[in-house]
C-alpha positions, -999 to +999 in steps of 0.1 A: +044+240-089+068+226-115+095+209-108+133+224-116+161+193-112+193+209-102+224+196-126+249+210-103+285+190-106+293+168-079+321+186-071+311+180-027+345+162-028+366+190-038+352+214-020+358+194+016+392+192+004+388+231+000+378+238+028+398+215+051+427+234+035+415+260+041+406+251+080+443+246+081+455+277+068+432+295+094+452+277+119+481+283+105+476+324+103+461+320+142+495+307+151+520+330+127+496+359+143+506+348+179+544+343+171+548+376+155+526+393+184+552+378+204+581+390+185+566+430+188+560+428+150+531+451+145+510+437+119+510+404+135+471+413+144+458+410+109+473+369+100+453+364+139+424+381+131+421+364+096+426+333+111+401+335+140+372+349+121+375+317+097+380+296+123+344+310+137+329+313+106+347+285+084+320+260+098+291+276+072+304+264+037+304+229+048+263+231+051+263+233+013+275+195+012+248+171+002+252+137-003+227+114-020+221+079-024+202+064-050+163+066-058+171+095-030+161+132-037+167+166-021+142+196-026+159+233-019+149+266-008+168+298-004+153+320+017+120+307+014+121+302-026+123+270-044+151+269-064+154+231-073+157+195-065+184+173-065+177+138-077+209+117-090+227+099-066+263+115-055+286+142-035+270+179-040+280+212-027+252+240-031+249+272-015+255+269+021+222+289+031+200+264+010+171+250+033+165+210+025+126+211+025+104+175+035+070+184+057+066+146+057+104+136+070+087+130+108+055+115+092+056+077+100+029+052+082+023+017+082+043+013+055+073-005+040+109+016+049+086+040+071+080+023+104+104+011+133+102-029+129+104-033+164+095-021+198+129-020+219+154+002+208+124+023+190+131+052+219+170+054+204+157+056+169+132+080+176+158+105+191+182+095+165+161+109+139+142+144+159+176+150+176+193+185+170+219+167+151+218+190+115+238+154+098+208+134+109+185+161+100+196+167+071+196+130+064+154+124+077+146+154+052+156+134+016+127+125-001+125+089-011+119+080-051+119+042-043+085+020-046+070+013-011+043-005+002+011+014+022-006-008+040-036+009+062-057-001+087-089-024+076-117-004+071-154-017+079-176-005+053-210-011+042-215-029+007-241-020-018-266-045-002-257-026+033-239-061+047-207-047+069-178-058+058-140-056+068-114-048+037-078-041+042-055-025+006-021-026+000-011+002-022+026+004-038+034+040-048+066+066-055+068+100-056+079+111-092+073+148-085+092+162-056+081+199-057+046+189-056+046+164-033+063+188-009+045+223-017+011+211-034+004+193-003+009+197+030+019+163+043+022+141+011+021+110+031-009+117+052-029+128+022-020+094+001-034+077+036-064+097+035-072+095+001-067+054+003-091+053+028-116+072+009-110+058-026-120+025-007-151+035+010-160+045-026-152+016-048-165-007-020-202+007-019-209-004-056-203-039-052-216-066-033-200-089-012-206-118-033-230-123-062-261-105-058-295-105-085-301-070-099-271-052-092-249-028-112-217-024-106-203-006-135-228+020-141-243+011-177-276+002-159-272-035-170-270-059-137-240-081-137-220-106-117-195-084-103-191-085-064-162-082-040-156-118-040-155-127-073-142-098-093-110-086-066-090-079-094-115-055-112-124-041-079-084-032-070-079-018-103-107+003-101-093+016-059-060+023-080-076+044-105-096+066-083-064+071-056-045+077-092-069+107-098-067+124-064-027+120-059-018+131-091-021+165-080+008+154-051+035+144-078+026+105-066+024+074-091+004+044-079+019+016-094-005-011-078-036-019-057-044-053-037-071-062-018-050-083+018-083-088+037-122-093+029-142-106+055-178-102+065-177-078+098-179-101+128-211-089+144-228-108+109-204-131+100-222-159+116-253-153+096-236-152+065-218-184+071-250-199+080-265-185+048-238-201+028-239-235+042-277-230+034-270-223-003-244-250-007-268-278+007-298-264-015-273-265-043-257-302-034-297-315-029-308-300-061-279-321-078-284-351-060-320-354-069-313-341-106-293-370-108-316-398-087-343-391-111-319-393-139-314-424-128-351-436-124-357-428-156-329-446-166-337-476-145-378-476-161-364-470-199-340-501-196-369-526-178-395-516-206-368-523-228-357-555-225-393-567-211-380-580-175-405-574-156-441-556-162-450-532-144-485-513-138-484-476-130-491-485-096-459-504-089-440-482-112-448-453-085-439-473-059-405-483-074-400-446-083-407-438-045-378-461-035-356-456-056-358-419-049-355-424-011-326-451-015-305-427-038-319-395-023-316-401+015-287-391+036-278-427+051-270-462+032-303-483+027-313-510+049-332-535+022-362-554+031-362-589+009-396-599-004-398-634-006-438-634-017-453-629-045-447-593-062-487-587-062 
């Protein structure tokens, strides 16, 4: 479906003042028809009859006004035939038969401009906008070209390592193509939800949660350091590009991807906490006793240096076995003086 954009004049503010004349003179003809009745003038009937059939029917030719603010658009069918969209902002009059056309006007997401912000009063907005009303109707059936925000649901998925975990993507998007977005698809909003969710689920299986040994994330069989973690920015880009490729067809631009939430799912996230804490006090030992025999070593090379005291292999053990337990050991010391003889 391609899309035709309508450069009709915005000449809606004419035409009401057309047709309010014109509302006028049928009034005027329903009167002069009823005075000259009155008088016995015989073709009195034909000013009333003029006048009462656009009285009746007068009310069609204001349907064809349209009026559109801006980033708003319009999609119109005559008779079941696209014949164009309207797009620029301003005061329109089309043919009064012309069918505004928006499968998704009911549709509400979680989404910025799309959801009512609070719960009292939502029963008053929710009639306001499926009442019979044809101004409101009219009104809940433009399409909007603005950037908005969809924010779904987190999502538990398992990573490539099979560890559950909870992610939650904000996705800004616009609809740039109006006639696909409302006859390619058949709910344009519910198919960017879907295809969010599912662009996740995908992306999210090739990485790890956080670093992981042996694992490829980008496919050239060479394990790297990529993980959910660590590389959120690759990992978002990547979401955007595959939702890219499946709304395209929808007349949808994504113009952004964010990761808001990544958490471990709850039923493990006590493990992995333990885990970590595990790792960091591996990893805070492993420096603390890098540096404490840095430091004996230190400590040996400066006595044999300047000759201060002797020592056999025997006492250098043991003064490498204190020292390691003094700097090594989780409390402060409690020295023992030896006032005897060193041997």
């Amino acid at each position: 479906m391609k899309e035709i954009v309508l450069n009709n004049k915005k000449n809606g503010m004419a035409m009401l003042l057309l047709f309010g004349l014109l509302y006028l003179a049928g009034i005027g003809c329903v009167i002069l028809g009823g005075i000259l009745l009155d008088s016995k003038i015989g073709w009195g009937a034909a000013p009333l009859a003029l006048g009462i059939l656009w009285i009746g029917a007068g009310w069609i030719p204001f349907l064809g006004l349209k009026v559109l603010k801006p980033q708003e658009a319009l999609v119109l069918t005559l008779f079941g035939k696209y014949i164009g969209s309207l797009k620029e902002e301003g005061f329109y009059f089309v043919n009064p038969f012309c069918v505004a056309v928006n499968p998704a006007a009911k549709t509400k997401l979680n989404q910025s401009g799309d959801v009512d912000g609070g719960q009292n009063g939502g029963a008053t907005l929710n009639a306001l906008l499926t009442g019979a009303n044809q101004g409101v109707e009219m009104t809940n059936r433009k399409i909007s070209l603005k950037a908005m925000t969809l924010s779904n649901s987190r999502q538990k998925i398992n990573d490539c390592l099979g560890n559950p975990v909870e992610i939650g993507i904000a996705v800004i998007w616009k609809v740039t193509d109006t006639a696909k977005a409302v006859f390619n698809v058949d709910n344009y909003k519910e198919y960017l939800s879907l295809q969010c969710d599912s662009a996740v689920r995908n992306i999210v299986r090739i990485y790890p949660y956080d670093v992981a040994p042996g694992v490829d994330t980008t496919g050239d069989g060479v394990a790297d350091e990529g993980s959910l973690r660590g590389s959120s920015e690759l990992v978002a880009q990547r979401i955007k590009e595959e939702i890219q490729q499946k709304v395209g067809e929808a007349g949808i631009e994504i113009l952004e991807a964010r990761i808001t939430y990544l958490a471990y799912a709850p039923e493990i996230a006590a493990v992995m906490l333990q885990r970590q804490q595990a790792s960091a006090i591996i990893d805070a030992r492993k420096m603390i006793v890098d540096g404490a025999v840095g430091m004996v070593e230190m400590a040996l090379e400066r006595l044999s240096e300047n000759h201060t005291v002797e020592l056999d292999e025997e006492r250098k053990a043991a003064m490498v076995s204190n020292l390691l337990v003094v700097l090594c050991g989780n409390r402060d010391a409690q020295p023992v003086v030896n006032s005897g003889s060193l041997y």
